[in-house]
C-alpha positions in Angstrom: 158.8 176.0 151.3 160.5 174.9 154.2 160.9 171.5 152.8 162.5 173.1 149.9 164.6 174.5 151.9 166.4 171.6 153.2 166.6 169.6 150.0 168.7 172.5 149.5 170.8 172.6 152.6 171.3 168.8 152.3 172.6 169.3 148.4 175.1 172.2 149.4 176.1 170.0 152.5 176.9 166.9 149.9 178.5 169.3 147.4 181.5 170.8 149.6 182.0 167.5 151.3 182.8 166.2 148.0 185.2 169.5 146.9 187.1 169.3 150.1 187.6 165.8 149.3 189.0 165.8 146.2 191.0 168.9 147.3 192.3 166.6 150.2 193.3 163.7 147.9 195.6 166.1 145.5 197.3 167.5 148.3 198.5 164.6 149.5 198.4 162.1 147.0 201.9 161.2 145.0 201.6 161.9 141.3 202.5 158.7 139.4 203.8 159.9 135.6 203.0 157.2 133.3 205.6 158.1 131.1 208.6 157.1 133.5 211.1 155.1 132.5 211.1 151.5 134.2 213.8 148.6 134.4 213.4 147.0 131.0 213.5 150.3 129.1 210.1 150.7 128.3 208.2 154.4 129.0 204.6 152.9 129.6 203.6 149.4 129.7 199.7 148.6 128.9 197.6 145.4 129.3 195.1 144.8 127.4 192.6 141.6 127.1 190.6 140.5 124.2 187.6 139.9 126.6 186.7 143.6 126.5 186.9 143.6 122.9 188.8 143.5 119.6 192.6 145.4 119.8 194.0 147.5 117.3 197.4 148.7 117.8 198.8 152.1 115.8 202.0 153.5 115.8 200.9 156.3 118.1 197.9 155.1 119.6 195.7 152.0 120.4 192.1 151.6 120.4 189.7 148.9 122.0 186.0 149.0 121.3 185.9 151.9 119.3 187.7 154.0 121.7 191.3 155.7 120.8 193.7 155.8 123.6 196.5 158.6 122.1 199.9 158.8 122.8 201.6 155.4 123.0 204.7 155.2 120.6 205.0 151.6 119.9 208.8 152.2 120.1 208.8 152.4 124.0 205.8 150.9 124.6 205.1 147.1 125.9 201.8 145.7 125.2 200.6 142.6 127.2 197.5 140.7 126.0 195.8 138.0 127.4 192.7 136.6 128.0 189.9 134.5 125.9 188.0 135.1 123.1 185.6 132.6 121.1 183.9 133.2 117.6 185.5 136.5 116.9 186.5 138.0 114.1 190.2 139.4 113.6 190.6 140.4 117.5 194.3 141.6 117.1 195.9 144.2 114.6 199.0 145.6 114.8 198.9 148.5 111.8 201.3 150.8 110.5 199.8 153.9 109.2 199.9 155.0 105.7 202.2 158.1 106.1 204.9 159.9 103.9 208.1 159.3 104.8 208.1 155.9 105.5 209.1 155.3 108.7 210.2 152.2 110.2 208.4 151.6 113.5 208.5 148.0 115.6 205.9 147.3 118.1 206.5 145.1 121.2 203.8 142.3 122.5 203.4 139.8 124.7 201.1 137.1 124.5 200.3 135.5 127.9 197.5 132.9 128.3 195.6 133.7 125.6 192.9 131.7 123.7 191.1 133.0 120.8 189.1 130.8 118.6 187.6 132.0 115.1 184.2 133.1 114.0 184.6 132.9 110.0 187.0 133.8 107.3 189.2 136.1 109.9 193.1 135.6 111.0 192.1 136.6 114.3 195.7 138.2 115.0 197.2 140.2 112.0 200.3 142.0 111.5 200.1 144.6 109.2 201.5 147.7 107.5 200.4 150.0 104.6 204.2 150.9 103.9 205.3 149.9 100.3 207.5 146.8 100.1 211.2 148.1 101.1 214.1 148.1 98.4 216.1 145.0 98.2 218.5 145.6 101.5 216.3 148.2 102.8 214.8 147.5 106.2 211.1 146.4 106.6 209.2 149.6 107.4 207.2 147.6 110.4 208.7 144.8 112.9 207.1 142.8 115.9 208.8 141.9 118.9 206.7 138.7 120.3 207.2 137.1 123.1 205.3 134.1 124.2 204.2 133.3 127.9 202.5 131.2 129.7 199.8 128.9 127.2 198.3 129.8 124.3 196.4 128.8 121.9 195.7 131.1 118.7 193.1 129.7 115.7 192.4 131.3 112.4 189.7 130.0 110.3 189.9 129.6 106.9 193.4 132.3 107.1 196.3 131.6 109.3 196.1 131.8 113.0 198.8 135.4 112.6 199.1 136.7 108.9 200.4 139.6 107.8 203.7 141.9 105.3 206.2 142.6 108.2 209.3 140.8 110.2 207.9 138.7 113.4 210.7 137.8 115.9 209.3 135.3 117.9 210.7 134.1 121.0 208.7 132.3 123.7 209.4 132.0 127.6 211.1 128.5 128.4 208.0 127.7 130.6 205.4 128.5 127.7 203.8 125.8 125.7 202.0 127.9 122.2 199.8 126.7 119.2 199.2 128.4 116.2 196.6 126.9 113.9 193.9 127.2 111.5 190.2 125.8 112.8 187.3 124.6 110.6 188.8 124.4 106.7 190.8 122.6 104.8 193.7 125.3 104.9 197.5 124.5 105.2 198.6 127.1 106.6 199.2 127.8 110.6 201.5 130.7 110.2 201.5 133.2 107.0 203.2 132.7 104.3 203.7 136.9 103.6 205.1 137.3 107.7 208.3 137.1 108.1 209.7 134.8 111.2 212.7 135.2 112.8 213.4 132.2 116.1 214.5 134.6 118.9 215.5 132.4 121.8 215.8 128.6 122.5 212.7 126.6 122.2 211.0 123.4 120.1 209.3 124.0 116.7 206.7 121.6 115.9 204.5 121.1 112.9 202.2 118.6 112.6 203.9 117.0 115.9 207.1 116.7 113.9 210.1 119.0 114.9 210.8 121.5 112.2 212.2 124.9 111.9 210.2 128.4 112.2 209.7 128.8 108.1 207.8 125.1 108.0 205.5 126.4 110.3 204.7 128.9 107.5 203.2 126.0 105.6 202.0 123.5 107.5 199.6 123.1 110.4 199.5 123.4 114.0 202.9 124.8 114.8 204.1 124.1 118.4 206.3 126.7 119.7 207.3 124.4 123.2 209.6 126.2 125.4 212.6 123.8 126.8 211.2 124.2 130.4 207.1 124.0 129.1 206.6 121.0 131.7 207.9 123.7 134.5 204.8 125.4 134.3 202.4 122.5 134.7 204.8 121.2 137.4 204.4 124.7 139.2 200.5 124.1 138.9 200.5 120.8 140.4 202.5 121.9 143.2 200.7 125.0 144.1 197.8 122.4 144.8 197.1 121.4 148.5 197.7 118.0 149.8 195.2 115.9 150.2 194.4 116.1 153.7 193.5 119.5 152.9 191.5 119.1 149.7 188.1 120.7 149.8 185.9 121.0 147.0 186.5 125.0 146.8 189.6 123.4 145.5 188.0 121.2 142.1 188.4 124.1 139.7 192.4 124.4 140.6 192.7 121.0 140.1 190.7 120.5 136.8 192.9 123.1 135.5 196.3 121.2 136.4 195.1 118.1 135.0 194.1 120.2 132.0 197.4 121.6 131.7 198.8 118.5 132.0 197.2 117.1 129.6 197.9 119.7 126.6 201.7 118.7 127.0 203.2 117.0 124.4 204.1 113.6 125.3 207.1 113.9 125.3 207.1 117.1 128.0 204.5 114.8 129.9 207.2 112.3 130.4 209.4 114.8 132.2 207.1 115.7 135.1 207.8 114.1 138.1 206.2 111.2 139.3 205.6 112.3 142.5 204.2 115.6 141.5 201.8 113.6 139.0 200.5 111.0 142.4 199.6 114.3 144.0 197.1 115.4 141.5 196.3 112.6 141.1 195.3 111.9 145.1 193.8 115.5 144.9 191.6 114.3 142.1 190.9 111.5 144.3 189.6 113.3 147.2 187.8 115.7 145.4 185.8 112.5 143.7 185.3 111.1 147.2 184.1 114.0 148.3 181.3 114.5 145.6 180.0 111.0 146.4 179.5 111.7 149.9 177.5 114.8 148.6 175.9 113.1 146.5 174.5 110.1 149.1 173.7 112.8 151.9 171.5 114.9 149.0 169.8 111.1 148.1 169.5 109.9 151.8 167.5 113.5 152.8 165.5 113.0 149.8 164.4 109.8 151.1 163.9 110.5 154.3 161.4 113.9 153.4 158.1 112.9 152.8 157.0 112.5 149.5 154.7 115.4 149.2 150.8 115.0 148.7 149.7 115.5 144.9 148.1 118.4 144.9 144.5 117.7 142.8 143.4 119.9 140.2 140.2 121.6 140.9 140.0 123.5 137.8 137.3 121.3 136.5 135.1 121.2 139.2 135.3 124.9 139.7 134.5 125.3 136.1 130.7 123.1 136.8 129.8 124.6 140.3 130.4 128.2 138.5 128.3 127.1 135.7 125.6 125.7 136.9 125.3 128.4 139.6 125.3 130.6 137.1 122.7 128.8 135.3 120.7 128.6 138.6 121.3 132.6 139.2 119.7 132.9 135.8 116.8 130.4 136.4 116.0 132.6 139.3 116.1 135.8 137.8 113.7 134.5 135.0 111.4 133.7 137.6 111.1 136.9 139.4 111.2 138.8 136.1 107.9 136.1 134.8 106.4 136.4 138.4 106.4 140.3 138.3 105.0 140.8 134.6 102.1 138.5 135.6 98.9 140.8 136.5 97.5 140.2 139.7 94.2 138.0 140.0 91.0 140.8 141.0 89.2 139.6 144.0 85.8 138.7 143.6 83.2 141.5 143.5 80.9 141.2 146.9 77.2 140.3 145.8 74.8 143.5 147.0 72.6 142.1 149.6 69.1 140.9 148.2 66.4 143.4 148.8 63.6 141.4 147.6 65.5 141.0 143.9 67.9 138.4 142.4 71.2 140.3 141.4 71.9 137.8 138.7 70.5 137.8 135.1 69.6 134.0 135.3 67.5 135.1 138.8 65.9 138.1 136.8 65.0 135.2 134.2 63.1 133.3 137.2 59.4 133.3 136.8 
């Protein structure tokens, strides 16, 4: 009982330590309203990435995995997506609901550093509305603002990396470098035919690694959208790099990923870093190498030094006879004591009676 007791006392104790708590941290904490207006004119900004699963985005509302997140007006609100994504179907939607009047509705998105590469027969990212098609004049019942930052690389499979019915106005940050193609299929296309482009902003259109204007990347496969300071970016990697006095090899993934960005530039763009920039990763790289073969000797100079350890033999086998034949000798024994206990014993001899003047055997009675 008295045990009971004080599981008790020690579950009320926890319980109001917990309430006064949380009655502490409203008191004094500052509400933050979601729903405030900030700089750029936006009420709520969200970011989302497609490594915690596929993204649809309503009018009203967005969901991820299943689960709807309500009240987001796509009007004011700024979605950010990024991250990476491989063998997925369609990961992206941006849908305009089915609803009487028609309303016209543009959603805002941002695409920074993000990767997505197909599973089958998907668009990965699609944009589109289950308005009617507008009157001739009439405005397109759903628009996307896009912006492009950072690198990205978006691949359909046997669709169009984006695909959809509505007005896409594209723009792309001048440090951003962005590919939009079609993976694993003989398909043409790179952008949709049905989706609408509009060039918002001052960057390089390339199809096919020949400049060309937004509506050939409708057409043809992969568009480059390069932005006119792409080689920035990379530069800005390089340099964030230590120099190589300082190089450790906590420092190899950093550098791998400069010379990877580096190397997706056009060559063109790669021609405009500076040469002093591209030594240092290149020193960098260096070191790191240098480092890994001095590793690599003091790993194969202790394994020569250790003694080579003795083979251990395998004694199964012998194991295997000693238990049989002593269990054959157990049973040998057992036989024996079992045969030597059914045996009768041998009855002594009976004592002859003491001759009183008459033989006690027949043959003596026999004697004349």
């Amino acid at each position: 009982m008295k045990r009971f007791q004080k599981v008790w006392s020690i579950l009320l104790v926890l319980a109001l330590t917990v309430t006064a708590l949380t009655a502490y941290s409203a008191l004094f904490s500052v509400p933050v309203s979601a729903d405030a207006a900030t700089d750029d004119g936006f009420s709520r900004h969200i970011a989302l990435n497609v490594a915690d699963g596929p993204i649809k985005i309503y009018t009203d509302r967005y969901v991820q995995n299943e689960v709807v997140h309500e009240g987001f007006p796509c009007d004011t609100t700024l979605y950010t997506i990024t991250g990476a994504v491989n063998y997925a179907d369609t990961v992206i939607r941006l849908v305009q609901d089915e609803v009487d009047p028609y309303p016209v509705a543009t959603f805002h998105v941002v695409f920074r550093d993000l990767t997505i590469h197909p599973n089958t027969w998907c668009s990965v990212v699609h944009f589109k509305t289950l308005q009617p098609a507008p009157e001739e004049g009439e405005p397109m019942p759903m628009t996307v603002d896009l912006r492009l930052e950072g690198r990205n690389y978006i691949a359909g499979y046997n669709h169009p990396g984006i695909r959809g019915n509505a007005v896409a106005n594209i723009e792309a940050a001048p440090d951003s470098y962005s590919v939009f193609t079609s993976e694993y299929s003989g398909s043409e296309f790179s952008l949709d035919s049905d989706l609408t482009m509009n060039k918002i902003g001052d960057y390089e259109i390339k199809v096919n690694g020949a400049s060309a204007d937004l509506d050939a990347g409708k057409t043809a496969r992969p568009a480059e959208l390069i932005g006119p300071d792409s080689a920035t970016l990379v530069q800005a990697k390089i340099d964030a790099l230590p120099p190589v006095s300082e190089v450790g090899m906590s420092d190899k993934d950093a550098i791998v990923a400069a010379r990877a960005a580096y190397a997706a530039l056009t060559a063109e763009k790669r021609e405009t870093v500076d040469a002093d920039v591209l030594q240092h990763l290149t020193d960098d790289e260096a070191a790191i190498a240098e480092q890994e073969a001095a590793l690599a000797a003091a790993a194969a100079e202790e394994t020569e030094s250790d003694p080579a350890p003795k083979r251990k033999r395998d004694l199964t086998a012998l194991w295997v006879v000693l238990g049989f034949l002593g269990g054959a000798g157990c049973a040998v024994g057992t036989l024996f004591l079992i045969e030597k206990k059914r045996k009768p014993a041998r009855e002594p001899e009976a004592d002859l009676p003491e001759m009183n003047g008459e033989d006690a055997s027949d043959a003596d009675r026999t004697k004349p």
